[in-house]
N, C-alpha and C positions, 0 to 999 in steps of 0.2 A: 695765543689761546685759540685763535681763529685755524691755525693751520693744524693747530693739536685734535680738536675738534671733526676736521677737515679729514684726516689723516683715519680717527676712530671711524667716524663715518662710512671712509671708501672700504677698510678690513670688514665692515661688520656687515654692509651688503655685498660685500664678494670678497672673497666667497661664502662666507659664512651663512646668511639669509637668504640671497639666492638659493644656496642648495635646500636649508631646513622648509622655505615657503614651496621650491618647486617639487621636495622630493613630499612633505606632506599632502601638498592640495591634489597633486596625482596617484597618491595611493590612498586618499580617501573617495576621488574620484572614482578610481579603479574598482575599489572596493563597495563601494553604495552603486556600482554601474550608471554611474553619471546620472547619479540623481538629481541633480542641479538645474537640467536639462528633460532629462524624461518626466518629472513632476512638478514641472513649472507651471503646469496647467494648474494642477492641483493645489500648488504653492498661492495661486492668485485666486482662486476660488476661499482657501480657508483664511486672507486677510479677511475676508469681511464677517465669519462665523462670530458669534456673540459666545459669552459665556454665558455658563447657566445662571449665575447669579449677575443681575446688573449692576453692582456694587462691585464687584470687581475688573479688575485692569484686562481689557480684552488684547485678540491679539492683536487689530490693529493698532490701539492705543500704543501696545509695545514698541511696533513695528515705526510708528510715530515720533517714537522715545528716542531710537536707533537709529532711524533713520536724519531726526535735527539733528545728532551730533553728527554724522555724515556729512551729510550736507553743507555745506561751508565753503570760506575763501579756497580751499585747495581743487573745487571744483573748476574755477576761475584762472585763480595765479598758479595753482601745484599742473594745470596742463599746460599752459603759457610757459611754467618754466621747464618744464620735462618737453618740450618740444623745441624752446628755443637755445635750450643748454645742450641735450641728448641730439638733437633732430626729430625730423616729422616720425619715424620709424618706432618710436617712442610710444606714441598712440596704439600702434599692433599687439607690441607688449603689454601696452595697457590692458587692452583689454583680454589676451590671452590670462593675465595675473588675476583678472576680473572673473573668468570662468571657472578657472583652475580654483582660484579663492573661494567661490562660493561654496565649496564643496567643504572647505575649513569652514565655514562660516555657516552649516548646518550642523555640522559636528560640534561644534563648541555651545550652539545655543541648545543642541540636542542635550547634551550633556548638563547643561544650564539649569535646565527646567528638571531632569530625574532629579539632579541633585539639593533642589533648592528648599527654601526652610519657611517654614508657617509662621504668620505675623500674630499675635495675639486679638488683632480683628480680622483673621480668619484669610486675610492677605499672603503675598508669596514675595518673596526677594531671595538672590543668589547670585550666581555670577562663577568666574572661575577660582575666585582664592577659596569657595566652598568644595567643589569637585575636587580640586585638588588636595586639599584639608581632609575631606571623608572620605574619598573612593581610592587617592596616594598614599594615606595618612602620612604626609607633609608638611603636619602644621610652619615651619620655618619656610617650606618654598614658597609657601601660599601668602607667606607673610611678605617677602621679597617680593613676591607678585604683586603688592599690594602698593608696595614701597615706591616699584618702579609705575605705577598708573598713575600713582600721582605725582610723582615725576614729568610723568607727561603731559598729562589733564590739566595740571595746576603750573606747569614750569613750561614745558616743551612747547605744546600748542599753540599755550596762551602767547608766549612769546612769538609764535610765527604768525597767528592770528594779529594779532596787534601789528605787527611790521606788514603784512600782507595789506591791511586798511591805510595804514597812512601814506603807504607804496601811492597808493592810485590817486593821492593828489597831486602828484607828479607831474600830471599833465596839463594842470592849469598854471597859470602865470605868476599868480599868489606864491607859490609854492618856494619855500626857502628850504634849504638841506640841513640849513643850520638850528631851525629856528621854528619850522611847521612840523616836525615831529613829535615836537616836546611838546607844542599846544595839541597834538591830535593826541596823542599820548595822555595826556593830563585829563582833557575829554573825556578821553571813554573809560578812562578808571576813575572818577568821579561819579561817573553813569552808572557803569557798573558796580559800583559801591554801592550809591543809590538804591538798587534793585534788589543785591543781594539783602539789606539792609530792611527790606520790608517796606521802603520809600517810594517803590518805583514799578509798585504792581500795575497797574493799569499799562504802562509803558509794555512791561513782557506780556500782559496778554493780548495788546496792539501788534507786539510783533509776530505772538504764536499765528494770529491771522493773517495777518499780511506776507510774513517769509511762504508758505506756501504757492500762492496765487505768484509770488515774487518767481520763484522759480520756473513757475509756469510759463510766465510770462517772457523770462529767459529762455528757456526754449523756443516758445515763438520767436522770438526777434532772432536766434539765432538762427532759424530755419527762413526766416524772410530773407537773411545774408545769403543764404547755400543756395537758397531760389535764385538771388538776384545777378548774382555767379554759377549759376547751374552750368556754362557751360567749360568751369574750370573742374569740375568733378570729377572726368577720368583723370585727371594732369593729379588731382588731389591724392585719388588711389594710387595713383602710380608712384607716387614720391612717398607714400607711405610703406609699402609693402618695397618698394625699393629700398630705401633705408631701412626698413626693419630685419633686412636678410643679406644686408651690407655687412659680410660677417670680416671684412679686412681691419674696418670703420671698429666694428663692436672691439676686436678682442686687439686692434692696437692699442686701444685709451678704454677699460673695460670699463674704469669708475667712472668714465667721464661718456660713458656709452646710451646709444636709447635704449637699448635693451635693459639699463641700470636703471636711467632716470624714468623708464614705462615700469618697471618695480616700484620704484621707492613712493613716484608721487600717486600711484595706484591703489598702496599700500596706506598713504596718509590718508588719501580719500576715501578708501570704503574701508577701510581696518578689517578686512576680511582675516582673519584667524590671528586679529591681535589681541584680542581677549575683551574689549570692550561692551563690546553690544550684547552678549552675555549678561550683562548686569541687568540692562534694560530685558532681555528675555527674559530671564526667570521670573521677572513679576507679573508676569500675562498666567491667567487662569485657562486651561488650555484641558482637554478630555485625553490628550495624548502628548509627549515629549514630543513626539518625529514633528508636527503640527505646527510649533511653534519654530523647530528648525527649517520647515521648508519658508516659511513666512520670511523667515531673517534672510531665503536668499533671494528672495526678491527685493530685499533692501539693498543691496550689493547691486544688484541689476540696476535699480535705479539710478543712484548714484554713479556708478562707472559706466553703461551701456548708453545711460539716459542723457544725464545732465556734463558729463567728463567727457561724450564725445559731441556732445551739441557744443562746446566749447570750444575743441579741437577740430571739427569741418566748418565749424563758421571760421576760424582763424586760416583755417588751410586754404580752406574754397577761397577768402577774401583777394589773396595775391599780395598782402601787404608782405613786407620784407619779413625775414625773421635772422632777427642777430641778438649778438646781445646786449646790445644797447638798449634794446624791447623789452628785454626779462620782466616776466613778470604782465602786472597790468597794464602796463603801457602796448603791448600783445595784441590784445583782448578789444584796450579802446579802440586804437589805431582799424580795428578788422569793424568795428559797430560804423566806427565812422566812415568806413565807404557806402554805407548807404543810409546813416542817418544824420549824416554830419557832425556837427557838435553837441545834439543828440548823444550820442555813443558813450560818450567819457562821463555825461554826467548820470546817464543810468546804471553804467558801472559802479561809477562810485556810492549811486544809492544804494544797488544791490549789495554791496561787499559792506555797506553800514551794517545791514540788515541781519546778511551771514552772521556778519563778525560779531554781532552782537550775541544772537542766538545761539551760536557757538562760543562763546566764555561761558555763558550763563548754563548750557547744555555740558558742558566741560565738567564743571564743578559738580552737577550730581551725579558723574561717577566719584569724582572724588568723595562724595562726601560717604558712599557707598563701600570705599577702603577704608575710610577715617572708622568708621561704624567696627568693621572688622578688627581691627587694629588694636581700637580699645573694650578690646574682649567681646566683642558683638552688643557693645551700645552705644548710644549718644554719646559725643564728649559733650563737654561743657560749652553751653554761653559762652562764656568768655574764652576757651581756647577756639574754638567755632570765628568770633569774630576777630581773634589775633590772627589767626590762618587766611582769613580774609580780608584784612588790611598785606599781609603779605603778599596774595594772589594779585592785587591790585599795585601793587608796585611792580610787579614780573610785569604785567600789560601795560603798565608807564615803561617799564625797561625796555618791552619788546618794540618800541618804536620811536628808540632810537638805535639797537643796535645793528650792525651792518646785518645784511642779506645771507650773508654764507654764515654765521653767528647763529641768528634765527633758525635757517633749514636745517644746517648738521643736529644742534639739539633737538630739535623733534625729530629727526631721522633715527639719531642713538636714544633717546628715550622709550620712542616706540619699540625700536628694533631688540630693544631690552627685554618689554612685554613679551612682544613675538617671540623670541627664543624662550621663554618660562611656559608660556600657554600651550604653545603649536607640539614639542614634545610629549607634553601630559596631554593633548587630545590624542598623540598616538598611542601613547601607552592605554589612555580609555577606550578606543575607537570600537570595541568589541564590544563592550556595552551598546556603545551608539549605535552600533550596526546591527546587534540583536534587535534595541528597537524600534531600527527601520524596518529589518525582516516579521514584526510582530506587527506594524500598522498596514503594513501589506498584506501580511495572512487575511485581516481583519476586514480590509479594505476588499479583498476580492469573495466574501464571501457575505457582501454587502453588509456589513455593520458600519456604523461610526466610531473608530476604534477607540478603546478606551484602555486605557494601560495601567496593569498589575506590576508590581516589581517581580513578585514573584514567575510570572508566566517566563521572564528572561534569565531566571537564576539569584537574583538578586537580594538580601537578603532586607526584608518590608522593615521591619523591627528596626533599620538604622536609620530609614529615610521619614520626613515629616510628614511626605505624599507618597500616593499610587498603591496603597493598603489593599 
């Protein structure tokens, strides 16, 4: 099963995703003139605009929403293993997919917010299975879209998240292979049952505080590593941009290349044009669509620029070996503990509690977001709600114990599912999107705060909930 897995895996990002991520994110590039880049200023000025009514979901809140499920073990273990499996070369890519993506990643939540639909208190929710339902009429693709997120939200993830946490007890002495999975495993689906369960509020609003500052904090410690090694930093550039344009290296072992693995674990970590963060955008109340897309690409930035290379120069600069015996958190510790000893492994390991937590719990409300869809645009039931959820809870028991290549290929093909249903239908829309980029610009230079008509782009008001 492992090899089967293994095998979908390597076809589905090469060539197949490679080309659909690299030929979209460059002709949305091309097309919005590297907006991702020339309105970044403007991108971080409107996180902080209020809406007009304070009762509804702003864009930061959104951007908040978007950016926890980001945020997570892949920031951690997905660079650790994209560097120690691919090479250091891995990181370039990263973040070339990182740039390239944001530009999917304004387009899609652009599209998010035209398309999204009014809640009966005057609220907003949407995502891509509605764009593509209303602006494709697709109701069946939209529904497969829906199928495969929770595929991955609720199967894929969870399973890597779960294996990626009890990975990093590894390095204590306690640690059994046989025997410390099933107890971390059994842990944290009890927890997270708990929570889901309406048990265990205080705990999730402990961690909505704490993960933040957490992060933060990781960057500092990692930037105290790259200071205290400052003087391995050229040596660091150099093996990066070396390997990264080791083109003998890339295209003799392509699945097994950094140019593959700076895709893929780039791709798990900031989902830039996988259709996710979409969900979370369309509930932000926002005076214009483009507003709420330049915001979501400063979540990408975050995550990939911010926290996925403070990961990657603190391991680099550190000088510890990189094999693969390391894979993974053992990585990460090994590079803390050159300069905080045995320190290092046990703040990882808090950290990745923290992620992992906030990420299952962050998981589920996209999921719960398709389930909605699915059953005709309402609530299911109580009780299929908490059978779905005694289920999700066994996949995060499951994911820690199954091996490593098990965990990573399903959330590779999960996602890569998403990807290829979304990133199409944002091309096929992109001309919408880019109308109304060219209308918030009009707007923008003739000093207003733009405010978007459907009509002013062609579009026809009478179908959409908003922009009358």
């Amino acid at each position: 099963m492992i090899d089967i897995l293994t095998k979908i895996d390597d076809v589905m990002y090469y060539p197949i995703l490679i080309i659909v991520m690299a030929a979209a994110g460059l002709y949305f590039t091309v097309r919005t003139r590297f907006v991702q880049v020339r309105m970044f200023k403007e991108a971080c000025r409107l996180v902080m605009e209020k809406p007009a009514d304070k009762e509804h979901v702003s864009s930061f809140q959104a951007l908040m929403v978007s950016t926890a499920s980001r945020v997570g073990t892949g920031n951690i273990v997905g660079v650790s293993t994209a560097i120690c499996l691919g090479g250091p070369g891995a990181v370039f890519w990263m973040w070339v997919m990182c740039i390239i993506g944001a530009a999917s990643a304004f387009v899609e939540s652009t599209l998010a917010q035209i398309y999204k639909r009014k809640e009966k208190d005057g609220g907003c929710y949407g995502g891509p299975a509605y764009y593509i339902e209303q602006a494709l009429h697709s109701p069946f693709l939209a529904g497969a879209f829906c199928i495969f997120l929770i595929c991955t939200y609720a199967v894929g993830f969870n399973l890597l998240c779960s294996y990626n946490l009890q990975s990093t007890f590894a390095a204590y002495s306690f640690y059994d292979k046989n025997i410390t999975p099933i107890f971390i495993g059994a842990i944290l689906a009890v927890l997270v049952g708990w929570c889901l369960l309406g048990g265990g509020k205080k705990i999730v609003r402990l961690t909505e505080v704490v993960v933040p500052f957490m992060g933060l904090f990781y960057v500092a410690l990692s930037l105290i590593v790259i200071l205290v090694h400052i003087t391995n930093i050229p040596h660091m550039f150099a093996i990066i941009f070396r390997d990264a344009f080791d083109f003998r290296s890339i295209f003799g072992g392509i699945s097994g290349s950094c140019l593959i693995y700076g895709i893929k674990r780039g791709l798990y970590s900031n989902e830039a044009g996988v259709g996710s963060a979409p969900n979370a955008s369309a509930s932000a109340m926002v005076s214009h669509p483009v507003k709420q897309g330049l915001v979501q690409t400063v979540s990408v930035y975050i995550d990939t620029m911010l926290l996925c290379t403070a990961t990657a120069l603190m391991c680099l600069s550190s000088g510890v070996e990189i094999s693969l015996d390391v894979n993974g958190t053992p990585y990460v510790q090994n590079a803390l503990s050159t300069v905080f000893g045995f320190l290092g492994p046990i703040f990882i390991t808090a950290a990745m509690i923290l992620f992992a937590f906030t990420t299952l719990l962050g998981n589920l409300y996209y999921v719960d977001n398709a389930l909605i869809y699915l059953n005709g645009k309402k609530h299911p039931s109580k009780v299929f709600i908490r059978i779905f959820y005694v289920f999700c809870l066994l996949v995060i028991f499951a994911g820690a114990v199954i091996p490593m290549d098990a965990a990573w290929a399903t959330a590779d093909i999960t996602m890569g599912l998403m990807t290829l249903i979304n990133l199409p239908c944002c091309f096929l829309l992109f001309q919408t999107a880019g109308n109304a980029l060219k209308d918030y610009e009009r707007q923008k230079k003739s000093g207003k705060n733009p405010e978007f008509h459907a009509g002013d782009i062609g579009l026809d008001e009478s179908k959409l909930s908003f922009w009358h």
